[in-house]
N, C-alpha and C positions, 0 to 999 in steps of 0.2 A: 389492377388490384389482385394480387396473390391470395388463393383459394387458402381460407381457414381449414384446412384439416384436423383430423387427430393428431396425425404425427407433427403436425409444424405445434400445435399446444403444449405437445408431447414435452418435444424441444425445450422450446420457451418454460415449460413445469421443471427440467433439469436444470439451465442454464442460472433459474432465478428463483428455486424456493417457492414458490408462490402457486398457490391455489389452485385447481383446473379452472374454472371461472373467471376468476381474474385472469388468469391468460390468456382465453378466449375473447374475452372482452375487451383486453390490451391489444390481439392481434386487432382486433374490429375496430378500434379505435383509430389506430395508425396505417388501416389498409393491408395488413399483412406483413409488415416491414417487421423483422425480427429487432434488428437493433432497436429501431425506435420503440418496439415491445417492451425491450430488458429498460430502456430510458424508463418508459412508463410508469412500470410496475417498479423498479428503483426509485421513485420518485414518490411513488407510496410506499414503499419500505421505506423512507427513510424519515420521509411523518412519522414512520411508527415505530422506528429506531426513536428518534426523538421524545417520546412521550415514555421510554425506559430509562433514557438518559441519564434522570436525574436517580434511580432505584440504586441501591446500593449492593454493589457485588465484591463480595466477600470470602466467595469459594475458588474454585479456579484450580488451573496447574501450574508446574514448573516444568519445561519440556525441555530435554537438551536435542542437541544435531550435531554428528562429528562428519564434519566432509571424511571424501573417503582418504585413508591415510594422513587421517589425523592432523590435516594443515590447519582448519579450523574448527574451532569450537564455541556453542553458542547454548546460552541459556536465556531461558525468557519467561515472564511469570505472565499470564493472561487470566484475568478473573472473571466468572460469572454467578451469578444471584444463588445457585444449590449447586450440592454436589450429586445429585443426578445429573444436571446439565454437562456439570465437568468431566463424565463419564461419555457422553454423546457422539454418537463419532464424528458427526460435521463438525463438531467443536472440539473433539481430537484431531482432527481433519487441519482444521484452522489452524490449531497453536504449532502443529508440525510445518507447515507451509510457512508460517512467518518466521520459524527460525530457520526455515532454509531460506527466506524471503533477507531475514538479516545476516546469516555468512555469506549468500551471495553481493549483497548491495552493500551492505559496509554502516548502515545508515549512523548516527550520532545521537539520535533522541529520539525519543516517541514521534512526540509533536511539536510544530517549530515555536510554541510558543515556550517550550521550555528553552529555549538558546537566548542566551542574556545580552542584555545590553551591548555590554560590553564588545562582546563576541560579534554579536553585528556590527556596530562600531570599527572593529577593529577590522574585519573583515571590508566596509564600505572603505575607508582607506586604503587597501592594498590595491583593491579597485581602482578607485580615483587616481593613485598614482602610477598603476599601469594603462589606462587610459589617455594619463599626461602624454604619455612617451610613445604611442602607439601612432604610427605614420595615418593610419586611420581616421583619427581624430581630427587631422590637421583641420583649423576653421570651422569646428562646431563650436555654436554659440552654448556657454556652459549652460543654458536650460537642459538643451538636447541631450549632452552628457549627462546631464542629472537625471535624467528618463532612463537613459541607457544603464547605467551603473544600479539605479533603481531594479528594474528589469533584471538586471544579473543577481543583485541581490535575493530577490524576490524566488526565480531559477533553482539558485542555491540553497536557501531556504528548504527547498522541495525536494531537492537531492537529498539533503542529510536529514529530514524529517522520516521516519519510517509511515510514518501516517498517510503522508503525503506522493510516495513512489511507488513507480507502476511495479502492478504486478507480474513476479518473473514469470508465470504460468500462463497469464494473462495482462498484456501489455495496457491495455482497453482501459483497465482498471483498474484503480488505486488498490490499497489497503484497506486504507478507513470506507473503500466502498466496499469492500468484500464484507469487512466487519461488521457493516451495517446492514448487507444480504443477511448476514451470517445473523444478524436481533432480528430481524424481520419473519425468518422463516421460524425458529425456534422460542420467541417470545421471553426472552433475558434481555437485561443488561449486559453488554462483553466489554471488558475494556484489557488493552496492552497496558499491562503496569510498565513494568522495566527489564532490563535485556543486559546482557554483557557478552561483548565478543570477544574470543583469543586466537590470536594467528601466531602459529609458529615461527619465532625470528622476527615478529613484530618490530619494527625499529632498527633492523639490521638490512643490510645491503642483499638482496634478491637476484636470481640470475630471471630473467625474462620471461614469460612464458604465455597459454592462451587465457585471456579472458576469463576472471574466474565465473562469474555469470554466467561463461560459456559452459564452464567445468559443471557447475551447480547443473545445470541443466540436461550436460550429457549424464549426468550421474542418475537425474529424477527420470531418465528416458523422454526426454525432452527434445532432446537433437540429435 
């Protein structure tokens, strides 16, 4: 068991918003284990994300991001309960990182339940029919297939939800987890309304280049 310290509380107090107490009592819980700390104490923020849930947040900002040299550009409106909160810098902090979070990642919607029917639908088709033809395949019985294509569906989902994708700062951890650090420690409501991305030449033929993810990341002094 790893010696409770100051400094590992310390830690644990930066990494997760929370209380000196409870982070002491989080290290004690788990024997010292940091991660399973930030599990913990996440796990109580997120009870208590949950019980603002349903609060009405009605203030908020509109934040833009221009990658450097203006290849993308992104807007995004994120709400909270007053406009002192929207003044906050953890919560300036926030609506800054997810619209680097979305010219990096590209995502399609908030959350996946807004992707329609349809969209799914159409999407499990392409699926299924590239699965037909995949030497792979050969001799799985179609339950198996139905799991698998499931599975990808499912994958997908995650990919294009912003809700849902890790973060580029932090791989560990989602969005919707940060966001719910993010109610936990400052006691709001936050919610990601809506976003628009633009990329220069969007829809046009591109010549090759590194990883924009990558780019985002050398730009934030990340790589």
């Amino acid at each position: 068991m790893a010696e409770i310290t100051a400094t590992l509380i310390k830690d644990l107090r930066e990494r997760t918003g929370a209380g000196m107490a409870d982070c002491k009592k989080a290290l004690q819980e788990v024997e010292g284990d940091m991660d399973k700390a930030v599990d913990f104490l996440r796990k109580k923020g997120l009870a208590k994300a949950a019980k603002k849930a349903g609060r009405e947040a009605s203030e908020g900002v509109v934040t833009s991001y221009i990658h450097a040299g203006g290849r993308i550009g992104v807007l995004v409106e994120i709400n909270c309960e007053t406009d002192f909160v929207a003044r906050n810098e953890d919560f300036v902090g926030f609506t800054r990182d997810v619209a680097m979070q979305i010219a990096a990642m590209n995502p399609q919607v908030v959350r996946k339940e807004e992707v329609s029917e349809e969209t799914v639908a159409k999407e499990r088709e392409i699926r299924i029919e590239q699965a037909k033809v995949d030497p792979k395949n050969a001799g799985k019985p179609e339950a198996v297939l139905g799991k698998i294509i499931e599975g990808q569906i499912s994958k997908w989902l995650k990919e294009i939800a912003l809700l849902d994708q890790p973060f580029v700062k932090d791989p560990n951890k989602t969005i919707e987890q940060i966001q719910q650090e993010l109610v936990a420690k400052i006691g709001e409501n936050i919610k990601i309304r809506r976003f628009a991305r633009f990329e220069l030449g969007e829809g046009l033929e591109k010549k090759k280049g590194d990883d924009f993810a990558t780019e985002v990341a050398k730009v934030a002094g990340l790589a």
